[in-house]
N, CA, C and O atoms as a GROMACS GRO file, in nm:
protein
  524
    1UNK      N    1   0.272   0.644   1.040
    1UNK     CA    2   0.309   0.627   0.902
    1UNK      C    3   0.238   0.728   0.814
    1UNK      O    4   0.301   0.776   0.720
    2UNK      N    5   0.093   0.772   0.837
    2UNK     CA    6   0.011   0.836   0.791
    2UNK      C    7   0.062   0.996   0.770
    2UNK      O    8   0.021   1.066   0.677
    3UNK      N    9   0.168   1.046   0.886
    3UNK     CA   10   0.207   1.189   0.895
    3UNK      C   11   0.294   1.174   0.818
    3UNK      O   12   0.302   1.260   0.729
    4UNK      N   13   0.411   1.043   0.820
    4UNK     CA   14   0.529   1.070   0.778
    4UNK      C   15   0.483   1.066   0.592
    4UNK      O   16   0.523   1.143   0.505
    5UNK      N   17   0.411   0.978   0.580
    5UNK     CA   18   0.332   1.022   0.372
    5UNK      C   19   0.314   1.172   0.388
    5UNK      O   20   0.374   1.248   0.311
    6UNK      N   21   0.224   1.226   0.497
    6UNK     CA   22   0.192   1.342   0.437
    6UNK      C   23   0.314   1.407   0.439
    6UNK      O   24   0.343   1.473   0.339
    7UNK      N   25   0.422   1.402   0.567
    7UNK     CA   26   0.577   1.479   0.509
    7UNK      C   27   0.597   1.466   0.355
    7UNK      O   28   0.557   1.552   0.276
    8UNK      N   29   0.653   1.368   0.323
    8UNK     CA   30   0.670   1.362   0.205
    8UNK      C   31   0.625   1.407   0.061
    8UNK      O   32   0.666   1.448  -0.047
    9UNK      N   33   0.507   1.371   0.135
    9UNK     CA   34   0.386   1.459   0.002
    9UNK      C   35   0.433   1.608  -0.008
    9UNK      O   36   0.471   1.655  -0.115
   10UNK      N   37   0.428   1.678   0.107
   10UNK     CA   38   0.428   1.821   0.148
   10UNK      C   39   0.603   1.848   0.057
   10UNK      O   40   0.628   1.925  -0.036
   11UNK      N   41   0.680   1.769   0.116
   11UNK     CA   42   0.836   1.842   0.070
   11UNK      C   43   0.765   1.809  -0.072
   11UNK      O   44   0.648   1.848  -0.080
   12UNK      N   45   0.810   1.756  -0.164
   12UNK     CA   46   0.747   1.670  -0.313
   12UNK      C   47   0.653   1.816  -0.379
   12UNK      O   48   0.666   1.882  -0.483
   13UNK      N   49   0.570   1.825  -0.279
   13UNK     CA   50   0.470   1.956  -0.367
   13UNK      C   51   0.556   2.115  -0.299
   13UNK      O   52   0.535   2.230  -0.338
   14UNK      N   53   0.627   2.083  -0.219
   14UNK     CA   54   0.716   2.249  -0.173
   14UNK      C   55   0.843   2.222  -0.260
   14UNK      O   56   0.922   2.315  -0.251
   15UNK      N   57   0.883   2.123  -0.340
   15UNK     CA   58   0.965   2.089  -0.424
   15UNK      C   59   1.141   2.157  -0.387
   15UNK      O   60   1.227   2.226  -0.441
   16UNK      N   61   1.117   2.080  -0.261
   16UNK     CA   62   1.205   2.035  -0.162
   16UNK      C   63   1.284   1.907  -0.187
   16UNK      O   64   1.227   1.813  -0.132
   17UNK      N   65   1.406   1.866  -0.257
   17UNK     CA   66   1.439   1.732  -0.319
   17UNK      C   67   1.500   1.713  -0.144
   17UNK      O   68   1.475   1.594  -0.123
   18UNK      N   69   1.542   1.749  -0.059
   18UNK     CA   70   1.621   1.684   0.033
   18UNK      C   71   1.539   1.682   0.192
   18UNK      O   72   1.549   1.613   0.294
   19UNK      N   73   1.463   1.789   0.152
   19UNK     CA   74   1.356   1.767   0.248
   19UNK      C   75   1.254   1.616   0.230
   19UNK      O   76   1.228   1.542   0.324
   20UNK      N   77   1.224   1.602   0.139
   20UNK     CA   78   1.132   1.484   0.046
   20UNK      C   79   1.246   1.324   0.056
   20UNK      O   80   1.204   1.215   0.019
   21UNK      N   81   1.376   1.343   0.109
   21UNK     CA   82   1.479   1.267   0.103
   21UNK      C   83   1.465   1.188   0.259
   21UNK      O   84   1.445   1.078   0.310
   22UNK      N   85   1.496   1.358   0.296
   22UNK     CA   86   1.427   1.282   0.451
   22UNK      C   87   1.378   1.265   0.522
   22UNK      O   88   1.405   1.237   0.638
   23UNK      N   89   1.208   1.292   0.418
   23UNK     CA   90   1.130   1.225   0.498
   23UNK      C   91   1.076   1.138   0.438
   23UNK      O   92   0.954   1.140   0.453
   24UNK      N   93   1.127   1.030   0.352
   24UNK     CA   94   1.150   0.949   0.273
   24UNK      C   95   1.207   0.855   0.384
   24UNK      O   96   1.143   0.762   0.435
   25UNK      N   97   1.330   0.889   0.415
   25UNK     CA   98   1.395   0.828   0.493
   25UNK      C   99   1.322   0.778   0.647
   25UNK      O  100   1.330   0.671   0.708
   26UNK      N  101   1.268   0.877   0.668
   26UNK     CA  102   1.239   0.848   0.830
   26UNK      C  103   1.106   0.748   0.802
   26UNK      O  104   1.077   0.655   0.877
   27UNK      N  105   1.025   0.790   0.670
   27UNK     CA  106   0.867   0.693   0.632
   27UNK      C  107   0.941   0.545   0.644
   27UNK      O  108   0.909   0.451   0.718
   28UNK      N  109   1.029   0.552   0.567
   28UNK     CA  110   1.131   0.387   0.565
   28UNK      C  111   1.120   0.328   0.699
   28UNK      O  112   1.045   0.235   0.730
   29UNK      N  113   1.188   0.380   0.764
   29UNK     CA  114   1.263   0.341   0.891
   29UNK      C  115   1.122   0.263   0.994
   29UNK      O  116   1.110   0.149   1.040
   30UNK      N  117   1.023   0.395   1.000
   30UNK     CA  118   0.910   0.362   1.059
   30UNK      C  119   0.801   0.247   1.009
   30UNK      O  120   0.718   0.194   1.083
   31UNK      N  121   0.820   0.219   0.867
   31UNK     CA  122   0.765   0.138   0.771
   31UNK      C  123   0.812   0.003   0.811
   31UNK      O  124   0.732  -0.090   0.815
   32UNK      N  125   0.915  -0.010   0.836
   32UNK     CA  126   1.033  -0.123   0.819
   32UNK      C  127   0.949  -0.178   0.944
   32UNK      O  128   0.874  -0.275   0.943
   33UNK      N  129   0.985  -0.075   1.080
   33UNK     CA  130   0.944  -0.136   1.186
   33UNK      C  131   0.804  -0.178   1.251
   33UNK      O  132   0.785  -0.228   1.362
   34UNK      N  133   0.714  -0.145   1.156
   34UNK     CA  134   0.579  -0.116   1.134
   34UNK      C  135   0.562  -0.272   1.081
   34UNK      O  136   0.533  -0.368   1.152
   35UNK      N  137   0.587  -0.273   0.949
   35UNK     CA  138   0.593  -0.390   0.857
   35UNK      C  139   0.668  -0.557   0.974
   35UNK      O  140   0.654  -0.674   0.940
   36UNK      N  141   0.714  -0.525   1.059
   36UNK     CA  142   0.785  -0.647   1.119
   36UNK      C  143   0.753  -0.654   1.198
   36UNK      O  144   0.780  -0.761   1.253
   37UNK      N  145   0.673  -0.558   1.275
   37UNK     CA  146   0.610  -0.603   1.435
   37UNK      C  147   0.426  -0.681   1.353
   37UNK      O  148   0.363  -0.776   1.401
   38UNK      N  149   0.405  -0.639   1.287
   38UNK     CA  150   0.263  -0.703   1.192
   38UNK      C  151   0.315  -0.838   1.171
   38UNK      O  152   0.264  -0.927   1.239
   39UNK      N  153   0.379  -0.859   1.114
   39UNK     CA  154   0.411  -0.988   1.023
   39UNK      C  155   0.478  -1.100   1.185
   39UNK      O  156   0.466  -1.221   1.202
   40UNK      N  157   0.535  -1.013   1.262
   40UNK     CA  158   0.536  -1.102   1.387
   40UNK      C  159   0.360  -1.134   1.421
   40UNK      O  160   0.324  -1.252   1.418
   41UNK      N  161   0.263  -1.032   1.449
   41UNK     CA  162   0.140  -1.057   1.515
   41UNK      C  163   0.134  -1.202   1.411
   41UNK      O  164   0.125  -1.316   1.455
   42UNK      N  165   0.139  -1.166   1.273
   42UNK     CA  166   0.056  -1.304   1.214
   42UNK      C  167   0.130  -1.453   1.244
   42UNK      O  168   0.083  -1.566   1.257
   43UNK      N  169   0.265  -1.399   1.248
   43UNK     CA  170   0.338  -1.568   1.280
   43UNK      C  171   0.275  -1.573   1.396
   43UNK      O  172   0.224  -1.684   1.408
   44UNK      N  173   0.246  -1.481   1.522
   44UNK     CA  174   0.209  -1.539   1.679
   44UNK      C  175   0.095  -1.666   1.656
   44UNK      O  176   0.084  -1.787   1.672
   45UNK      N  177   0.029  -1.564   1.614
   45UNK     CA  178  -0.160  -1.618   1.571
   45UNK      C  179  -0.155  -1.639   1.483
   45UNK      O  180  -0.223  -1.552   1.428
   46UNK      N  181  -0.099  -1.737   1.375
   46UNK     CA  182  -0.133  -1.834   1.294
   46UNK      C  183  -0.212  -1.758   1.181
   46UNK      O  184  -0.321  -1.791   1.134
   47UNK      N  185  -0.161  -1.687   1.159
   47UNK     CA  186  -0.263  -1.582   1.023
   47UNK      C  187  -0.277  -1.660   0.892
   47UNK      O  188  -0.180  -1.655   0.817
   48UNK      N  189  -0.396  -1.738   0.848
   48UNK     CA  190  -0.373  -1.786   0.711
   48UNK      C  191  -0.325  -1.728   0.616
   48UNK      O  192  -0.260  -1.800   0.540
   49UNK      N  193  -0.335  -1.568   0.578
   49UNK     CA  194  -0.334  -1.520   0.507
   49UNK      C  195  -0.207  -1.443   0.495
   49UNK      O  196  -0.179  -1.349   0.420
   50UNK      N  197  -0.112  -1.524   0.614
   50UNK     CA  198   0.028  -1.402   0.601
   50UNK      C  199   0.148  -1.383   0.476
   50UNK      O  200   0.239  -1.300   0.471
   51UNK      N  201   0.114  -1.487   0.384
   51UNK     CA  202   0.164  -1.491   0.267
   51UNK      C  203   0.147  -1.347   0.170
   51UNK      O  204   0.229  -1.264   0.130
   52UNK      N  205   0.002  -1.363   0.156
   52UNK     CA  206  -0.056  -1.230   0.081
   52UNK      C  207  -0.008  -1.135   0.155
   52UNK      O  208   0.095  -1.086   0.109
   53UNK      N  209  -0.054  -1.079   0.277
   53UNK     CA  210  -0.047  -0.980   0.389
   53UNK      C  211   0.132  -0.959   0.378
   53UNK      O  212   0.169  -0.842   0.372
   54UNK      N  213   0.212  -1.038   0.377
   54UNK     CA  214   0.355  -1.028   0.362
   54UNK      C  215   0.412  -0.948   0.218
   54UNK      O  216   0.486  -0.849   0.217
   55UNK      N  217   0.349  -1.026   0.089
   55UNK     CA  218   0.375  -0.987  -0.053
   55UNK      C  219   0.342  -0.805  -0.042
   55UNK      O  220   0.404  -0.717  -0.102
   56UNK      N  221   0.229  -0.789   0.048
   56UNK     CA  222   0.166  -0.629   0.001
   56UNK      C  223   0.294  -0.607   0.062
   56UNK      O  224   0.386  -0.591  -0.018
   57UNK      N  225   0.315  -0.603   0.157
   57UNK     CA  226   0.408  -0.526   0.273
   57UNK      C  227   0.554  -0.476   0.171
   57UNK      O  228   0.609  -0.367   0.153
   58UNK      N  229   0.581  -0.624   0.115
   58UNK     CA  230   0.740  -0.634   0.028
   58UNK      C  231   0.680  -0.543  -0.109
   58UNK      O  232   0.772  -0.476  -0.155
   59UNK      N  233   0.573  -0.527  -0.173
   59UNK     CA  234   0.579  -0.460  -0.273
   59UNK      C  235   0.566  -0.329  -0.233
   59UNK      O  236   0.627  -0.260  -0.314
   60UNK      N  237   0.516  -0.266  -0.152
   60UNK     CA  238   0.525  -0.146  -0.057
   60UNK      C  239   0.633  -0.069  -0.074
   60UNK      O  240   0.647   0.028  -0.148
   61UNK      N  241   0.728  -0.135   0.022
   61UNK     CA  242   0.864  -0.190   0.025
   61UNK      C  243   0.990  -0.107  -0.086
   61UNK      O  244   1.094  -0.041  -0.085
   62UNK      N  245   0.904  -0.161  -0.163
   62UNK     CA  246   0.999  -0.187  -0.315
   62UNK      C  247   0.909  -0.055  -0.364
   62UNK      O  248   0.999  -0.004  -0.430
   63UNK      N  249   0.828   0.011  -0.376
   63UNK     CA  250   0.780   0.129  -0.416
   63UNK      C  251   0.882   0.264  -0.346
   63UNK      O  252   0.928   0.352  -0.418
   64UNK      N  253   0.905   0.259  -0.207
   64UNK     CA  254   0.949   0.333  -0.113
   64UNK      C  255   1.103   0.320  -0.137
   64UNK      O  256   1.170   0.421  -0.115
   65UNK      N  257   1.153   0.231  -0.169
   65UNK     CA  258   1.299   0.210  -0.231
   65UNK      C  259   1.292   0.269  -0.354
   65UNK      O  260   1.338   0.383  -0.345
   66UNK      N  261   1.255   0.244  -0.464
   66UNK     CA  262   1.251   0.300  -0.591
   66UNK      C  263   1.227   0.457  -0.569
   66UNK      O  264   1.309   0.545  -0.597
   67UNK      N  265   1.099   0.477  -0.512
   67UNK     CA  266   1.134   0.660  -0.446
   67UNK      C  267   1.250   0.701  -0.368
   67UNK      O  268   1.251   0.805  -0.303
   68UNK      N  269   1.334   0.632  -0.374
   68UNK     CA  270   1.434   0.687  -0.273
   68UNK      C  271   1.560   0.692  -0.334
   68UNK      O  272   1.656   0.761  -0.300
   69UNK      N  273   1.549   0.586  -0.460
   69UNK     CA  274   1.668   0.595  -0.530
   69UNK      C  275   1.648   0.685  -0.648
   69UNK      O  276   1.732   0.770  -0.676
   70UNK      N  277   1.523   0.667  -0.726
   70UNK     CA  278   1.509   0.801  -0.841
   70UNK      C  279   1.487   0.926  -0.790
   70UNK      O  280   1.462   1.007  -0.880
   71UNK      N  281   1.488   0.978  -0.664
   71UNK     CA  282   1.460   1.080  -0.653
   71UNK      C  283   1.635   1.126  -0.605
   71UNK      O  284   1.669   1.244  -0.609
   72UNK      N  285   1.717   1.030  -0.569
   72UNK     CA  286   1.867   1.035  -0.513
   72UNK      C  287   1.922   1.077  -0.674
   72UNK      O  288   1.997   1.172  -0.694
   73UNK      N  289   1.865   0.977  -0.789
   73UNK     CA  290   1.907   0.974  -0.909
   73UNK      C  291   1.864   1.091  -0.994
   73UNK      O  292   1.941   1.147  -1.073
   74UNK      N  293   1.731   1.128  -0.973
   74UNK     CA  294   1.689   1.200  -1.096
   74UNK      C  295   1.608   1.315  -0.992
   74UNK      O  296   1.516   1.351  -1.066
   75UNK      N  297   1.595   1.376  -0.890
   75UNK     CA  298   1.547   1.454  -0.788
   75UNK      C  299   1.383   1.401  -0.826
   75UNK      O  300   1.321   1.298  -0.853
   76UNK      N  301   1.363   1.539  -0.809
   76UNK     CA  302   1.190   1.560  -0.770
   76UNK      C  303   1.120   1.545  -0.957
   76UNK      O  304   1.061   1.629  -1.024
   77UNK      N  305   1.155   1.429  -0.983
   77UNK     CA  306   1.034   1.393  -1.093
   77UNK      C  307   0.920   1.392  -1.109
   77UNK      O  308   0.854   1.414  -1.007
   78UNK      N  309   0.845   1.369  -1.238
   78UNK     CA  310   0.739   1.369  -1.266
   78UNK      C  311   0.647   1.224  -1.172
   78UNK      O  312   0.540   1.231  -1.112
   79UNK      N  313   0.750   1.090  -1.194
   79UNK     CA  314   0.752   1.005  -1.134
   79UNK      C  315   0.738   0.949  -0.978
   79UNK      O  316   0.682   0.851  -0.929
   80UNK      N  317   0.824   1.068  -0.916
   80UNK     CA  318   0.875   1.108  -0.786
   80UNK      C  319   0.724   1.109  -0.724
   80UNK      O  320   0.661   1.025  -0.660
   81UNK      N  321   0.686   1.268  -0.779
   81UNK     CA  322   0.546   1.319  -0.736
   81UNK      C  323   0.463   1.223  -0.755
   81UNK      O  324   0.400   1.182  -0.657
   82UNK      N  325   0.450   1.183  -0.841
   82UNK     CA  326   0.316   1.070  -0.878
   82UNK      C  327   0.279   0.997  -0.799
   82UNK      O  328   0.171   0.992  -0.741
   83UNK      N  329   0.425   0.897  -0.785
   83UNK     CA  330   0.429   0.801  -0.656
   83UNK      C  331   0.415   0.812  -0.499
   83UNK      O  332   0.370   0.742  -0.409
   84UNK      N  333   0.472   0.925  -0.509
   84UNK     CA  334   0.440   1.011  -0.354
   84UNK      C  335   0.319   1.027  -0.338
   84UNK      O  336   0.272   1.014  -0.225
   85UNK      N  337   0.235   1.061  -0.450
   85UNK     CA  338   0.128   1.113  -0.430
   85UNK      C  339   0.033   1.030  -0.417
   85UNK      O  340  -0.075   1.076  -0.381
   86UNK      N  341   0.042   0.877  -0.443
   86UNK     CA  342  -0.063   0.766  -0.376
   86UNK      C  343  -0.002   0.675  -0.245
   86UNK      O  344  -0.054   0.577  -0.191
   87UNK      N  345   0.098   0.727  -0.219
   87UNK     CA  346   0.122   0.664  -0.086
   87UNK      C  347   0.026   0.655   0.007
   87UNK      O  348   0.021   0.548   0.068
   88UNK      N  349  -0.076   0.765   0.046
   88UNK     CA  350  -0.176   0.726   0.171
   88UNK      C  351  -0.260   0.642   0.062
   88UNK      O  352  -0.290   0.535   0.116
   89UNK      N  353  -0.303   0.647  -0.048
   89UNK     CA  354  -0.409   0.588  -0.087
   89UNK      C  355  -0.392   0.435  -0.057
   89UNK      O  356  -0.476   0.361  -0.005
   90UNK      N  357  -0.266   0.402  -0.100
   90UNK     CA  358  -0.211   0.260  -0.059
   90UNK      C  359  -0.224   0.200   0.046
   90UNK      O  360  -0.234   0.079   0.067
   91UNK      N  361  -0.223   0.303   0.127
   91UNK     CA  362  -0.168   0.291   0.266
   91UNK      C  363  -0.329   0.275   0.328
   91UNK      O  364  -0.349   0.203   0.426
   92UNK      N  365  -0.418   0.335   0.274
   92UNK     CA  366  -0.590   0.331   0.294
   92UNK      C  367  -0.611   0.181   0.252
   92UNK      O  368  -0.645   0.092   0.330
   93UNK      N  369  -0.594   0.171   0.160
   93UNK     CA  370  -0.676   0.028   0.070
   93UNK      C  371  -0.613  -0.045   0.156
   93UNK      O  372  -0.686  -0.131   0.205
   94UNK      N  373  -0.457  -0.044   0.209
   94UNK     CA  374  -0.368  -0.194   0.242
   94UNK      C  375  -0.456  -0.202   0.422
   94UNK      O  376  -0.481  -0.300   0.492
   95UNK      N  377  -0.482  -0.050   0.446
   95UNK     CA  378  -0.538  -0.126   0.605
   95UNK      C  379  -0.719  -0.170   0.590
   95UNK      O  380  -0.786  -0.236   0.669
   96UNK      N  381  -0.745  -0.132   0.514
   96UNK     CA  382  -0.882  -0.208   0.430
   96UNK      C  383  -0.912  -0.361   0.394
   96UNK      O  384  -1.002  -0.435   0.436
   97UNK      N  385  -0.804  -0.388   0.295
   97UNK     CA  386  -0.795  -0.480   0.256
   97UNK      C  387  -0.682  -0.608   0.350
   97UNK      O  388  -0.670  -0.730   0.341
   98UNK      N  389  -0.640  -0.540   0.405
   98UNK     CA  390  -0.507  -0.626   0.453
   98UNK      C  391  -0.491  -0.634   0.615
   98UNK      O  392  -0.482  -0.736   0.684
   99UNK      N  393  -0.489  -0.497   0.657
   99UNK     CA  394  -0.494  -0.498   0.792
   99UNK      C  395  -0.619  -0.540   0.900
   99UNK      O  396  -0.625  -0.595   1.010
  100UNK      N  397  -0.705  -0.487   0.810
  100UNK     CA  398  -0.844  -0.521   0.905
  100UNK      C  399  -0.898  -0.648   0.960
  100UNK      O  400  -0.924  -0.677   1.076
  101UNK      N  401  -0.910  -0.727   0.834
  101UNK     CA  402  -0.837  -0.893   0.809
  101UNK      C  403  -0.788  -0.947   0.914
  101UNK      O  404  -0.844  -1.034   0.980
  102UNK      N  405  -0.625  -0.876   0.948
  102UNK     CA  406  -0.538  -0.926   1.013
  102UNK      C  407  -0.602  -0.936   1.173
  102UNK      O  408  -0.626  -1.036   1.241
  103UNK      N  409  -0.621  -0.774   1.207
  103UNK     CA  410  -0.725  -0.740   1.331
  103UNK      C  411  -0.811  -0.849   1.363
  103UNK      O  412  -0.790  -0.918   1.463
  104UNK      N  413  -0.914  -0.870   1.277
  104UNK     CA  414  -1.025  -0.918   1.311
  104UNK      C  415  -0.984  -1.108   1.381
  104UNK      O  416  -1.027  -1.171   1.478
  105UNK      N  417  -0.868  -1.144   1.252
  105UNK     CA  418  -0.821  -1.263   1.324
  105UNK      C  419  -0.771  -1.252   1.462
  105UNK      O  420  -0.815  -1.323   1.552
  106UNK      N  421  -0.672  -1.157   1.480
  106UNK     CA  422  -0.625  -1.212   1.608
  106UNK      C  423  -0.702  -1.182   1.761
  106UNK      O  424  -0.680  -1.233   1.871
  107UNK      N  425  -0.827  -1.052   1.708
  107UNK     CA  426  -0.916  -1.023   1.785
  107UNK      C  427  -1.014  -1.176   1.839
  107UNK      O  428  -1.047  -1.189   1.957
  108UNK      N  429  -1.056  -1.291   1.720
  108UNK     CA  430  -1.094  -1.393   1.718
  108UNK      C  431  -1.018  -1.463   1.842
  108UNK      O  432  -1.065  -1.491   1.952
  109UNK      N  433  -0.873  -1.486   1.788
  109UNK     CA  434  -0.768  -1.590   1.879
  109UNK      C  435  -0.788  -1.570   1.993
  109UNK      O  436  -0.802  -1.658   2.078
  110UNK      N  437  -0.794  -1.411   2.017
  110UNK     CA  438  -0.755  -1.395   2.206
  110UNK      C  439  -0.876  -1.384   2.244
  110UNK      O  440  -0.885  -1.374   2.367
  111UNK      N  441  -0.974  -1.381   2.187
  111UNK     CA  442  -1.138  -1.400   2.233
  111UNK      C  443  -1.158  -1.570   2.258
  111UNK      O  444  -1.194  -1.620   2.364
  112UNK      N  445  -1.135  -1.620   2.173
  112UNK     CA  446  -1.081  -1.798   2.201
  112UNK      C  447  -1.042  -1.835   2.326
  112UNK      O  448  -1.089  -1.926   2.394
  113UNK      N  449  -0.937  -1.746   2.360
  113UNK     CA  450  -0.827  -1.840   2.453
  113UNK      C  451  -0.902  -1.714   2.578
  113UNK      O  452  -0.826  -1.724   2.675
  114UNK      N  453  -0.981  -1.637   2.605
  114UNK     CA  454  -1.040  -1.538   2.712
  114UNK      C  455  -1.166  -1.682   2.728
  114UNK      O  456  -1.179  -1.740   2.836
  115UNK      N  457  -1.226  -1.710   2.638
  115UNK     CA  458  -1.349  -1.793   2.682
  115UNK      C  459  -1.330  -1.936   2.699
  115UNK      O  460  -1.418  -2.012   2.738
  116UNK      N  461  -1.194  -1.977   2.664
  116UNK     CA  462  -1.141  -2.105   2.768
  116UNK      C  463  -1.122  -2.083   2.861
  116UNK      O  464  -1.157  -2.171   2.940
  117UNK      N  465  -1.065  -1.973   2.912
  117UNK     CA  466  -1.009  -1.933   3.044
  117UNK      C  467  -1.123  -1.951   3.165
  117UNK      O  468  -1.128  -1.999   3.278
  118UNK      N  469  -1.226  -1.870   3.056
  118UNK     CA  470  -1.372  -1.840   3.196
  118UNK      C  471  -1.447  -1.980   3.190
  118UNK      O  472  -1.539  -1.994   3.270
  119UNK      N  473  -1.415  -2.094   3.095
  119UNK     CA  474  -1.487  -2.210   3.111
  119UNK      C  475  -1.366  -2.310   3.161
  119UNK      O  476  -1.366  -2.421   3.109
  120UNK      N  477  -1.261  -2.281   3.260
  120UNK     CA  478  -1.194  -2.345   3.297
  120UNK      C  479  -1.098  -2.420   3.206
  120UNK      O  480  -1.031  -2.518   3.239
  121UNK      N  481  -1.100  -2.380   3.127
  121UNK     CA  482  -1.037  -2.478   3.000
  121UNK      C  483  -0.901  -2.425   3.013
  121UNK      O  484  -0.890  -2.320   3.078
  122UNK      N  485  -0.740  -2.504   2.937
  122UNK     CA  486  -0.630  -2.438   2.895
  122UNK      C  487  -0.686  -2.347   2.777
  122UNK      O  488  -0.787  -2.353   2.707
  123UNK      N  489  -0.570  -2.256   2.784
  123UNK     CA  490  -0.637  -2.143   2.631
  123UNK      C  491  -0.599  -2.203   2.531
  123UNK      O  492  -0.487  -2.251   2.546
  124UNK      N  493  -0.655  -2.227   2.411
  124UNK     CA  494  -0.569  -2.269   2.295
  124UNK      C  495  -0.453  -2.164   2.286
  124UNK      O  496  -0.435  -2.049   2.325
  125UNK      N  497  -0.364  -2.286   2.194
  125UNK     CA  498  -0.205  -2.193   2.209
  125UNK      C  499  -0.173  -2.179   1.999
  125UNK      O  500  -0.162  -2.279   1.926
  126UNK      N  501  -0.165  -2.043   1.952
  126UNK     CA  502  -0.151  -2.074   1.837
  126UNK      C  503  -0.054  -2.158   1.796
  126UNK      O  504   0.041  -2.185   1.869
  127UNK      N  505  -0.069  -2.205   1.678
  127UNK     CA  506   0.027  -2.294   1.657
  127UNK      C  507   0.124  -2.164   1.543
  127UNK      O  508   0.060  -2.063   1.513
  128UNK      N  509   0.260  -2.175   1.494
  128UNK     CA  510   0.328  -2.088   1.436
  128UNK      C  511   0.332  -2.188   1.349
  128UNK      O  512   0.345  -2.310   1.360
  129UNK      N  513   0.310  -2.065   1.201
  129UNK     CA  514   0.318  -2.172   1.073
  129UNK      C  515   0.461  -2.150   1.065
  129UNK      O  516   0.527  -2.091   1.150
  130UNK      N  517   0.514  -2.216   0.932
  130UNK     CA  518   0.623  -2.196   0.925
  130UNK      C  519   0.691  -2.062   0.832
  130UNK      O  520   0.617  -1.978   0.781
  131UNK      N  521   0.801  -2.058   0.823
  131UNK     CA  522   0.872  -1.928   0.748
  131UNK      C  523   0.811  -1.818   0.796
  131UNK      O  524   0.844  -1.707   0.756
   0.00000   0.00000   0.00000
């Protein structure tokens, strides 16, 4: 995800509107599938926090859409650039604030269900919240 921002960044400052389009496009695609294999880890393992961890993802989301349509609408804006231009920062803070979080839980779970195993125990089984 990290290369495909800096694509973008790069077309955006080579002021490239269709280059910046698609790699706009391909950040999406990889985002999308990025964003849904995560939000599976937290339904597996019971993530308290997948509400929040979900909201960042969808406002993300909705940043990367809005770049995709004003720049379809109005090319390489003032706006365009701007926004392009904190995508990794976002993308820093959200695995800071959001991802690490996520890590550290499910690193917990399967450390759980490894030290039932070696004390003969069944592993605990997460339970899946709902939605």
């Amino acid at each position: 995800m990290l290369s495909r921002m800096a694509e973008v960044q790069r077309m955006v400052e080579e002021a490239n509107p269709a280059g910046a389009a698609a790699a706009l496009s391909a950040l999406w695609e990889i985002t999308v599938a990025h964003f849904a294999f995560e939000e599976e880890l937290m339904l597996e393992h019971a993530y308290p926090d997948r509400e929040a961890h979900r909201m960042a993802h969808n406002l993300f989301l909705q940043d990367l859409e809005f770049l995709r349509r004003e720049l379809g609408h109005g090319g390489l804006s003032e706006e365009v650039a701007d926004r392009a231009g904190r995508l990794s920062g976002w993308m820093t803070f959200h695995i800071q604030a959001n991802d690490a979080p996520l890590a550290l839980h499910v690193v917990r779970r399967i450390a759980a269900r490894v030290v039932a195993g070696a004390h003969g125990e069944p592993p605990p089984r997460p339970k899946r919240s709902g939605s």
